[in-house]
C-alpha positions as CSV (number, residue, x, y, z in Angstrom):
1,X,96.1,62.8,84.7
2,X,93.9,62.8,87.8
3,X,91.5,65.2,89.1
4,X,90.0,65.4,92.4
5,X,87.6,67.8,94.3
6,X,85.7,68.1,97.2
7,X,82.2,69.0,97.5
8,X,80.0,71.7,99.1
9,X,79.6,71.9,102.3
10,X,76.8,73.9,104.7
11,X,76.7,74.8,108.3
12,X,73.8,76.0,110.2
13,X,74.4,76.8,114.2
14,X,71.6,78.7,116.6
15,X,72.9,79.3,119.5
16,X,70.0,80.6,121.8
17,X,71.9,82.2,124.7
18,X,75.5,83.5,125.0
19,X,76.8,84.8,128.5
20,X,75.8,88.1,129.7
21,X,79.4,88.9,130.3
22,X,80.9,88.2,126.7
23,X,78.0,90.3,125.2
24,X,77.6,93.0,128.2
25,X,77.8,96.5,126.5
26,X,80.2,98.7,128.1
27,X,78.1,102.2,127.3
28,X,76.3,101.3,130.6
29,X,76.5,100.9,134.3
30,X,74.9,100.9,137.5
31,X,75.6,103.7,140.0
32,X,74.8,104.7,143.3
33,X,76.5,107.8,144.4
34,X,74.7,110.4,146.9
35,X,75.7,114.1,146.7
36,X,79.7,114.6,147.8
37,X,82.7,116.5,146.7
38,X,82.4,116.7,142.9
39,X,86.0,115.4,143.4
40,X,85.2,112.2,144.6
41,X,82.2,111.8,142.6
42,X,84.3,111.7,139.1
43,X,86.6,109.5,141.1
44,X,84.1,106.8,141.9
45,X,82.7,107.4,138.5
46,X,85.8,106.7,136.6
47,X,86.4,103.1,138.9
48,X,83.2,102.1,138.0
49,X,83.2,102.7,133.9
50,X,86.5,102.3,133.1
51,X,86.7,105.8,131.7
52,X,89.8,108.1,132.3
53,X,88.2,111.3,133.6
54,X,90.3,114.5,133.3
55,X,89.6,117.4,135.5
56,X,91.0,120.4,137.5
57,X,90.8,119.6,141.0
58,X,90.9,123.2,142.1
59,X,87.5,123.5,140.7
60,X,85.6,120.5,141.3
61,X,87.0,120.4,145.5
62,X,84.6,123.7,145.8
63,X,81.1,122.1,144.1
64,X,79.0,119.2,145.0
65,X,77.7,116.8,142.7
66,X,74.4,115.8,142.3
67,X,73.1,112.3,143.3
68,X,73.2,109.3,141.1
69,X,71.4,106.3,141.1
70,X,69.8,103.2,138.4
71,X,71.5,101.8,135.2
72,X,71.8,104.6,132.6
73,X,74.5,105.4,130.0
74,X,77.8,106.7,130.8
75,X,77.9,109.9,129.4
76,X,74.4,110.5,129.9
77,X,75.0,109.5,134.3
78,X,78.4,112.2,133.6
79,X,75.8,115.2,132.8
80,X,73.4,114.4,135.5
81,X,76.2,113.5,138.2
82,X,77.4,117.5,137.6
83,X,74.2,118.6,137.7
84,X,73.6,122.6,137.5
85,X,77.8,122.8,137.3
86,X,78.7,125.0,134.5
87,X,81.4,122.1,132.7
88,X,81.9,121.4,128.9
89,X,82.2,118.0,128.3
90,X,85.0,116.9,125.6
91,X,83.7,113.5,124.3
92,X,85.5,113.5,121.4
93,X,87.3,110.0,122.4
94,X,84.8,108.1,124.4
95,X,87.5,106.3,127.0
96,X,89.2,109.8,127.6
97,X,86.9,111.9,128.7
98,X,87.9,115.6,129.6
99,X,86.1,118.2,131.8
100,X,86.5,122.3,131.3
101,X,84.5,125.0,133.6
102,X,83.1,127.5,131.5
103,X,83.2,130.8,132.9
104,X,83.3,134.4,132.5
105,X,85.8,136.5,130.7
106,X,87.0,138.0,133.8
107,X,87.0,135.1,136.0
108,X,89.6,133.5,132.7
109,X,91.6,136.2,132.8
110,X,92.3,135.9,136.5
111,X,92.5,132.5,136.3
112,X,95.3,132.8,133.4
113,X,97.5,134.1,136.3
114,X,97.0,130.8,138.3
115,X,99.2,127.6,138.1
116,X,97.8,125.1,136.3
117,X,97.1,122.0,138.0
118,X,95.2,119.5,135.6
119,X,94.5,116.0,137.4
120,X,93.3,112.9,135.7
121,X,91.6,110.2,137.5
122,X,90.4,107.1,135.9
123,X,91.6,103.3,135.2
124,X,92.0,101.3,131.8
125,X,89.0,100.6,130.3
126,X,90.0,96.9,129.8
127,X,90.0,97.1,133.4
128,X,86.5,96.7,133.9
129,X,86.1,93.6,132.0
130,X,88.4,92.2,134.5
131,X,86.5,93.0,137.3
132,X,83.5,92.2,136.2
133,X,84.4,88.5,135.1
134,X,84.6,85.6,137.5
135,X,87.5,84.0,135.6
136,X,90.1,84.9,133.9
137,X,89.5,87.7,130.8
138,X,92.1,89.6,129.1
139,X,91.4,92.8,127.0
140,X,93.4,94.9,123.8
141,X,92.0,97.9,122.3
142,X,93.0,98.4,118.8
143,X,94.1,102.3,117.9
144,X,95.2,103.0,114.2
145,X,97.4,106.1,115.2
146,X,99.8,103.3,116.9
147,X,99.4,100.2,114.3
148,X,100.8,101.9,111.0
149,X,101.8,100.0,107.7
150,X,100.9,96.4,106.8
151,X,99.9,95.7,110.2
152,X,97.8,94.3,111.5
153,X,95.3,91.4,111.3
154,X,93.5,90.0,114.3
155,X,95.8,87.2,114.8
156,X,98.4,90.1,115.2
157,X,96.6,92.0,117.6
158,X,95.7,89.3,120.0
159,X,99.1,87.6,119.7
160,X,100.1,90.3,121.9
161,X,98.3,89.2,125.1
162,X,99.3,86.8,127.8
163,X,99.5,83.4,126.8
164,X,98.2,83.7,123.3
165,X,100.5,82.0,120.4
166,X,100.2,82.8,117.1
167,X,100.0,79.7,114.6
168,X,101.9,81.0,111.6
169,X,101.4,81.1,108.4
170,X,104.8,81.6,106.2
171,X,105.2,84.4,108.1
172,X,102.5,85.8,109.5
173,X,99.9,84.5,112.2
174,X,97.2,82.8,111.0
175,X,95.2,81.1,114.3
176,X,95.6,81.8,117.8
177,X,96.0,78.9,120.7
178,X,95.4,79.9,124.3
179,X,97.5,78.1,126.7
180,X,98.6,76.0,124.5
181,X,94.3,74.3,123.4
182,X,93.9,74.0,120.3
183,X,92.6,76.6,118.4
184,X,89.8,74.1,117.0
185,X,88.5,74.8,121.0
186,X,88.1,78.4,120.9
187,X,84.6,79.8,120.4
188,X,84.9,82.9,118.1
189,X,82.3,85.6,117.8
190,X,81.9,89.1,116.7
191,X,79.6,91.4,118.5
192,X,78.8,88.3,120.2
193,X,77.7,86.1,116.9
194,X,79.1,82.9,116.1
195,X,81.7,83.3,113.0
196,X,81.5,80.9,109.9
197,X,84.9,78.7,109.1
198,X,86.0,76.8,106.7
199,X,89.6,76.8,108.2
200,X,92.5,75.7,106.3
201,X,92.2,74.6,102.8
202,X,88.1,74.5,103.4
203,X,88.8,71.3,106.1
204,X,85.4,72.6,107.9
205,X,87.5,72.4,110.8
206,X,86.1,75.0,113.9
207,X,89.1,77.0,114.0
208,X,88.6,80.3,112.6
209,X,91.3,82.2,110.5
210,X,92.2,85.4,112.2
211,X,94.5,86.5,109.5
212,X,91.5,87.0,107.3
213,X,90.2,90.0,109.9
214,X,91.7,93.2,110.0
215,X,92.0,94.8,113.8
216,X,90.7,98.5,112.4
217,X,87.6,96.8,111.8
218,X,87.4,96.1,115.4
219,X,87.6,98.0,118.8
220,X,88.1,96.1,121.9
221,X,88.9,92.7,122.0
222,X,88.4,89.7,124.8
223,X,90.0,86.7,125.5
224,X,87.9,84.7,128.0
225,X,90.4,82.2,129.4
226,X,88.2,80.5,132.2
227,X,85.9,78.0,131.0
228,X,82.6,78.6,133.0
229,X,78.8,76.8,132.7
230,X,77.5,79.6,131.3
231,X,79.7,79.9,127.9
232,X,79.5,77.9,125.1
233,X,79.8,74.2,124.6
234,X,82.7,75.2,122.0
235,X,84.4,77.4,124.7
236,X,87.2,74.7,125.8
237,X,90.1,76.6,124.3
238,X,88.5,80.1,125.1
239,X,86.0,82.5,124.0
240,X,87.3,85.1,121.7
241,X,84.8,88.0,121.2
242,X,85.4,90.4,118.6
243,X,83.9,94.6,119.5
244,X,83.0,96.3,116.2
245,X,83.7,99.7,116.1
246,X,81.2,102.6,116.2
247,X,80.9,105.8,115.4
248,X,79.8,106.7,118.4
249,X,83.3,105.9,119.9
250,X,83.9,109.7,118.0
251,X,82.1,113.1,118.8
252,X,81.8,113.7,115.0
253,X,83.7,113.5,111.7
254,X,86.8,111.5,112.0
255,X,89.0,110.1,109.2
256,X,92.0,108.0,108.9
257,X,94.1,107.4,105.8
258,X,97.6,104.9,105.3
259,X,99.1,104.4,102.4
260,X,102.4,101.8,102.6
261,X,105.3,100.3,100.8
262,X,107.2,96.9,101.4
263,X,110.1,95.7,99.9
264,X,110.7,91.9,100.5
265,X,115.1,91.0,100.1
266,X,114.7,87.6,98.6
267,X,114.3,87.6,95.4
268,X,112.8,84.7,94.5
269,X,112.6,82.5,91.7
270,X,114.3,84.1,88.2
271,X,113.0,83.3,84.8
272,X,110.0,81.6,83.7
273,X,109.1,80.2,87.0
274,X,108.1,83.6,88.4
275,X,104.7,83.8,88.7
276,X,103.9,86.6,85.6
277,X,103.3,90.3,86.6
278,X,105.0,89.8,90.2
279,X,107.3,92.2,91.7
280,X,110.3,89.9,93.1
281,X,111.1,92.8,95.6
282,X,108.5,95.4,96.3
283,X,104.5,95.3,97.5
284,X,102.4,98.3,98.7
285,X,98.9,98.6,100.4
286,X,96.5,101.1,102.1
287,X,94.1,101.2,104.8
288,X,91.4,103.9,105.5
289,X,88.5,104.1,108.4
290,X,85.7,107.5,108.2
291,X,83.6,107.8,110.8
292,X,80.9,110.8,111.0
293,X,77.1,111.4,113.0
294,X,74.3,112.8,112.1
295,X,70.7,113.4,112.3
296,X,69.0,116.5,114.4
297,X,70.8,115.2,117.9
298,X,73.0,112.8,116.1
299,X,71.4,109.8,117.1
300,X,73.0,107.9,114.2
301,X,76.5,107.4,113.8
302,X,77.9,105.4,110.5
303,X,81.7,104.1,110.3
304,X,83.7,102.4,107.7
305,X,87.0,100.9,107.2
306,X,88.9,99.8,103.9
307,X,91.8,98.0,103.3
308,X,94.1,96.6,100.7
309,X,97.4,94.7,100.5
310,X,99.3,93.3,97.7
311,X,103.3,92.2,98.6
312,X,105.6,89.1,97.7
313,X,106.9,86.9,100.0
314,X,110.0,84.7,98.3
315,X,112.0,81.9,100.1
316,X,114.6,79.4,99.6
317,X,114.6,76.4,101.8
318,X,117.1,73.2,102.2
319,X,116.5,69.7,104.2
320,X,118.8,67.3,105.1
321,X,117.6,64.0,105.0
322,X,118.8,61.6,108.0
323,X,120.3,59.2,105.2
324,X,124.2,59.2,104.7
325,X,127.1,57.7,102.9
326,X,130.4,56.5,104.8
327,X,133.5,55.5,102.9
328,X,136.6,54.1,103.9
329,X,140.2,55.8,103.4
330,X,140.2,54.4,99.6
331,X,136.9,55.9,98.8
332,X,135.2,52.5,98.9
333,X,131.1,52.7,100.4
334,X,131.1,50.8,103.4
335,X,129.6,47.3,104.3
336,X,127.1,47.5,105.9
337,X,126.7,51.6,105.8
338,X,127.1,52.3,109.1
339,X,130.0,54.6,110.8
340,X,130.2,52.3,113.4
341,X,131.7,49.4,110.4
342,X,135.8,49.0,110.7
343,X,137.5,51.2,108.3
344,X,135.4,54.5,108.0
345,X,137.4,57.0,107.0
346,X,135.6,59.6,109.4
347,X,134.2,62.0,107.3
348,X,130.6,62.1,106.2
349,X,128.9,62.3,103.0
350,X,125.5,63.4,102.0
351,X,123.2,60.8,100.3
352,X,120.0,63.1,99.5
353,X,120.4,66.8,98.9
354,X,117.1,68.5,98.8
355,X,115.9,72.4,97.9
356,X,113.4,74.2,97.0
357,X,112.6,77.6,95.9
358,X,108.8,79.6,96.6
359,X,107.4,82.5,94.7
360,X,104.4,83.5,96.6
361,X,102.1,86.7,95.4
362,X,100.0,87.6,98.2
363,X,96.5,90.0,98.3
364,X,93.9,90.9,100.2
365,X,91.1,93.5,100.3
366,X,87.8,94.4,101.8
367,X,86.2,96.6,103.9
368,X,83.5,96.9,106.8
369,X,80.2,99.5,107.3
370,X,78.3,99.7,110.3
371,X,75.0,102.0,110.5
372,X,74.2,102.8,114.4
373,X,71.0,104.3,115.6
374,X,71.4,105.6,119.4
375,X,68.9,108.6,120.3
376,X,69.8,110.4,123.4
377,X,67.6,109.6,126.7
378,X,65.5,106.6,124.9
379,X,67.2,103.4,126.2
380,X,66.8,102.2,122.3
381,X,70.0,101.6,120.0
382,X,70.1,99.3,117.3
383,X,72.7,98.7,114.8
384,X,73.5,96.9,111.1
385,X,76.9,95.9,110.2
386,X,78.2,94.4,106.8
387,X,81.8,93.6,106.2
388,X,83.4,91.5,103.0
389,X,86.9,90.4,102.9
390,X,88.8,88.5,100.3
391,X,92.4,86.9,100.4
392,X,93.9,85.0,97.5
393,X,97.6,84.3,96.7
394,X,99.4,82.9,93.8
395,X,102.6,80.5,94.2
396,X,104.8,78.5,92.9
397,X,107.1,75.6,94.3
398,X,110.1,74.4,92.5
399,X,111.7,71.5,94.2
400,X,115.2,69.9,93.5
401,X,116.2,66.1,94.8
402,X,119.0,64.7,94.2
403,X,119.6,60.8,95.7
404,X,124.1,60.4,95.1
405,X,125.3,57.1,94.7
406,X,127.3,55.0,96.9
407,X,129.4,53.6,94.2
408,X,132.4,56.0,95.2
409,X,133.7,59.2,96.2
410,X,136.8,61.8,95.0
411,X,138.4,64.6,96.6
412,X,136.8,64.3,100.1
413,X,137.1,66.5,102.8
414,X,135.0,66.9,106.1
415,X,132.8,69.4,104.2
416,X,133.1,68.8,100.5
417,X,133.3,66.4,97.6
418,X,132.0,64.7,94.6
419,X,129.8,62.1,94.2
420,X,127.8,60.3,91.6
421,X,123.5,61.4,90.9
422,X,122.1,57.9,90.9
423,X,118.4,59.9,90.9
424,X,117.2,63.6,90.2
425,X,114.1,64.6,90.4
426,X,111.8,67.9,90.1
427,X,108.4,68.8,91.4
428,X,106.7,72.4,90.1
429,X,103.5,73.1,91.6
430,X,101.3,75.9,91.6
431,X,98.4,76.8,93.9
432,X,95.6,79.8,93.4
433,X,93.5,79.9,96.1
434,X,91.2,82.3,97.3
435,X,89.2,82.5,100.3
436,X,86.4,85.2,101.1
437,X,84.9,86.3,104.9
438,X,81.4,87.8,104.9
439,X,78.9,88.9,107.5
440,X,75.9,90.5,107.6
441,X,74.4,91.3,111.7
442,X,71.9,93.1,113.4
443,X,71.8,94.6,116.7
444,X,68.5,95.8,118.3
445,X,68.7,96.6,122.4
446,X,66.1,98.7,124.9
447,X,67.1,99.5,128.4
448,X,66.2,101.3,131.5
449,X,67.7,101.7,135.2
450,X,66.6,98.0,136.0
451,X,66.7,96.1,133.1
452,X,68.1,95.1,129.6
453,X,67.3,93.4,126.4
454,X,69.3,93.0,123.6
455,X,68.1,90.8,120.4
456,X,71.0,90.1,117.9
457,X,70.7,88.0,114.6
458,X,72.8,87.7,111.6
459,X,74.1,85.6,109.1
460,X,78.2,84.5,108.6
461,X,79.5,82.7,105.5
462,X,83.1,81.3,103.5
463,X,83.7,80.5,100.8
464,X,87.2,79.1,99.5
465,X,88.4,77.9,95.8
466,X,91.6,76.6,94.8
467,X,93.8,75.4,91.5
468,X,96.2,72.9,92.1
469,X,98.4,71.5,89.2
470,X,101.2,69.3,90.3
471,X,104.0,67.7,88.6
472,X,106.4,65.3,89.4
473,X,109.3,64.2,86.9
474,X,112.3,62.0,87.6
475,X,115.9,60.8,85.7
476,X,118.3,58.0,86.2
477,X,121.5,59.0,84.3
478,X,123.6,55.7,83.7
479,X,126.8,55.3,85.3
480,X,129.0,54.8,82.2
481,X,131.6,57.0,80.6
482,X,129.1,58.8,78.5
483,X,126.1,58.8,80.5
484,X,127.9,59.5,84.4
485,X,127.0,63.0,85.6
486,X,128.9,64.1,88.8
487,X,127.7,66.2,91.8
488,X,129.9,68.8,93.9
489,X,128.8,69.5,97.3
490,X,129.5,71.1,100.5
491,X,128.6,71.0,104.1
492,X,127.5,73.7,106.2
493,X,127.7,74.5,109.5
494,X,124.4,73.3,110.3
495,X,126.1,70.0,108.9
496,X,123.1,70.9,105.3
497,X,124.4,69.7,102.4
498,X,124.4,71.5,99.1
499,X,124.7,71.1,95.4
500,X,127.7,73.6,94.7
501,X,128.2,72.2,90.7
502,X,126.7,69.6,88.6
503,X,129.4,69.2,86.5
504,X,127.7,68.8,83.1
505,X,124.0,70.2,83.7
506,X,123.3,69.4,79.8
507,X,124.4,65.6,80.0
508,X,121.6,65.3,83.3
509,X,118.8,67.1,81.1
510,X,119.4,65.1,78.2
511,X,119.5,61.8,80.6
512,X,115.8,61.2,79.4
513,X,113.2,62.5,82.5
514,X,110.1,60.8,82.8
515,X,106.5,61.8,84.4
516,X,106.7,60.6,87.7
517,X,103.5,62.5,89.0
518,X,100.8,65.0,87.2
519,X,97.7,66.0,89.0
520,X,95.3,68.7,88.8
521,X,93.4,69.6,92.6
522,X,90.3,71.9,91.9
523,X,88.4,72.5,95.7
524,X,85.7,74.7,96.5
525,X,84.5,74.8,100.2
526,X,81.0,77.3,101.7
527,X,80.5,77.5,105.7
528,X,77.4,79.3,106.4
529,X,76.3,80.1,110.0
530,X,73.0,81.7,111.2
531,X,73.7,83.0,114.9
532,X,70.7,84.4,116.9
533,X,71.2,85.9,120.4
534,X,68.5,86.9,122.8
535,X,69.8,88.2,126.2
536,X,67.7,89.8,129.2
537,X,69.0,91.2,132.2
538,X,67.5,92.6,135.2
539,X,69.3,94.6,137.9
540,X,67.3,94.8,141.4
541,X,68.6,97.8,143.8
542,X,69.3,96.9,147.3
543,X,68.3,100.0,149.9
């Protein structure tokens, strides 16, 4: 027996400045409107955040706004660009914003007789990420009314994008590749912090599992696709920068709650090779986010999302090998075995004919809080986030070999016949791994009209663990009157050969198998990285 393991591993990266772009907050912006038609004020205030604005023309063409100038929040510039206007402000989602006059009883009820004639002006809010990048960005906002069920990790979500492809993982996504870089390329952050990764197996590779990171943890996503001075030396591939949520994206209590059930067709392995407790058929699994704000002017804001997943994923697999036997039209293996040798009958026969069976139990669970502090008219918000993640799985492999002699051939047709099994052999192995994605980061920013700083700091960390038995045994049954055992196959019509009979299983068992193989694989991989971001930005006014 052999045993192998790999030791610990530690990673500590500082990055000291990320660009402005990747980490610009999009609460913000610069304006510079004089007084005008309130109309074309929430026009030109919409193009400029991002934010659909919804609002009755009829009203706003008879007011002026007031002027607007400096770097100030968004919903904060909205108040003061209405000014003394008597308009409620429906905040409730952030990116849709919705304006209603208030007014007197009897100007409603004479208004009830009027047609209504509701306009919304505004643009996407990925929009503005756009514009305000020289290269080439592309944006997805997550929203869990339209993602229900199983669905969906970050690989998922940003699969969906222009020339992302998703490198699966059975069948899910588990990295992304952006125009076709590797995904070892790509510099990965979240809220603008580097991400800890252990990649595959704990091969302290840089790519960064995305299938460990669910998208409800997450608001909008960017995929920086232009590699420019100013980004990371890791940014080949692309930058991929992760928004956390916030409760602030909510006007007050919000809650979401989905509870799911999968059922998986294939079976899977019977009997005692199915891993103990597992379903062969059905899986379930819930997700939850709560979002409230409080305080005397709710100036903090706390949000949290849970998740958990537990389903079964069976297969059944077949290879061909490129080896084959050719016989001529007395059954006889041919001299040298080749098809192009006189006398080949012209029919083919399988020499190996492999398959393999996969019982895979698969869970994950974790969950996400962020705090946010963001009083009204100071310039200060801060921010501390701590999320915890775990995925593990449980399978088993049984693979079947079976080498068929060349001594001869009966009953052949172009897609069956009977051969000799010169060699069996069977591999089992079993893995139990488990890999876990934590995060602690801090956020702390001041700004004013003219300038911003934002000081960010954290700490990133994986861990992975993993069993590993593995065993290998093979048989040679003689080729004698008692000892021959005889195969039945068939060809396809993807020209796969399989095993339709053996025609005494009991005489093959009994052939005397022998160890071939028997290993035991015990790994345990930690990444942790530190990532501190200090960013200042000053904007000068031109008159």
């Amino acid at each position: 027996m052999s045993f192998s393991s790999r030791s610990f591993a530690f990673a500590l990266s500082v990055p000291c400045l990320v660009p402005a772009v990747a980490l610009a907050q999009d609460s913000q912006s610069v304006f510079s409107l004089p007084s005008q038609s309130l109309t074309s004020a929430l026009t030109v205030f919409s193009k400029q955040t991002g934010m659909y604005v919804a609002f009755d023309a009829n009203v706003t063409n008879r007011l002026r706004s007031a002027p607007l100038y400096g770097r100030m929040d968004n919903l904060k510039a909205l108040r003061k660009l209405l000014g003394k206007n008597a308009f409620k402000i429906d905040a409730s989602n952030p990116k849709h914003l919705t304006l209603r006059a208030t007014s007197s009883k009897k100007s409603t009820e004479s208004e009830a007789d009027m047609e209504d004639n509701l306009t919304v002006r505004g643009s996407r809010h990925e929009l503005r990420t756009k514009r305000n990048f020289a290269g080439v960005v592309d944006s997805i906002t997550y929203d869990d009314a339209s993602n229900l069920g199983g669905a969906t990790s970050m690989a998922q979500l940003l699969t969906q994008l222009p020339g992302v492809t998703g490198i699966r993982n059975g069948d899910e996504p588990r990295y992304i590749s952006v125009r076709g870089v590797s995904s070892d390329l790509n510099q990965t952050t979240l809220d603008g912090m580097t991400l800890a990764s252990i990649s595959d197996g704990g091969s302290i590779r840089r790519r960064v599992n995305m299938q460990n990171i669910p998208a409800e943890m997450t608001g909008e996503d960017d995929i920086y696709k232009t590699f420019t001075a100013e980004q990371d030396g890791g940014a080949i591939g692309a930058v991929i920068n992760m928004n956390p949520r916030s409760a602030f994206d909510h006007d007050g209590l919000y809650k979401y709650v989905n509870a799911y059930g999968i059922y998986s067709t294939e079976k899977g392995s019977a009997g005692a090779n199915r891993i103990p407790g597992m379903s062969p058929h059905l899986g379930q699994g819930a997700k939850a986010v709560f979002s409230d704000r409080f305080g005397k002017n709710k100036e903090f804001g706390i949000i949290s999302s849970f998740r958990y997943q537990k389903r079964t994923r069976n297969t059944t697999k077949k290879w061909q090998e490129d080896s084959y036997n050719y016989y001529n039209t007395k059954g006889k293996i041919l001299s040298p075995n080749d098809p192009s040798t006189p006398g080949w009958n012209g029919m083919t026969a399988p020499r190996y004919v492999d398959g393999g069976s996969y019982s895979n139990d698969l869970n994950s669970l974790g969950g996400a809080t962020r705090l946010k502090w963001h009083p009204e008219n100071s310039g200060f918000s801060a921010s501390v986030m701590g999320y915890a993640y775990e995925r593990w799985e449980n399978s088993f492999m049984e693979h079947n070999e079976y080498l068929l002699d060349d001594t001869g051939i009966w009953n052949q047709t172009p897609t069956s016949g009977r051969e000799y099994i010169y060699r069996a052999r069977t591999i089992g192995r079993k893995d139990n791994w488990r890999m876990n994605t934590d995060g602690v980061l801090g956020n702390l920013s001041w700004h004013d009209n003219i300038s911003t700083l934002k000081l960010r700091a954290g700490y990133t960390w994986e861990d992975y663990y993993n069993h590993g038995p593995y065993v290998a045994a093979r048989v040679y049954p003689k080729e004698n009157a008692k000892g021959a055992v005889f195969a039945d196959y068939t060809i396809n019509r993807e020209n796969v050969a399989n095993l339709v009979d053996i025609i005494d299983m009991n005489k093959l068992l009994n052939s005397g198998y022998a160890f071939q193989t028997v290993e035991q694989e015990d790994d345990r991989d930690h990444e942790g990285v530190i990532p501190t971001v200090i960013m200042f930005d000053r904007y000068e006014p031109i008159f």
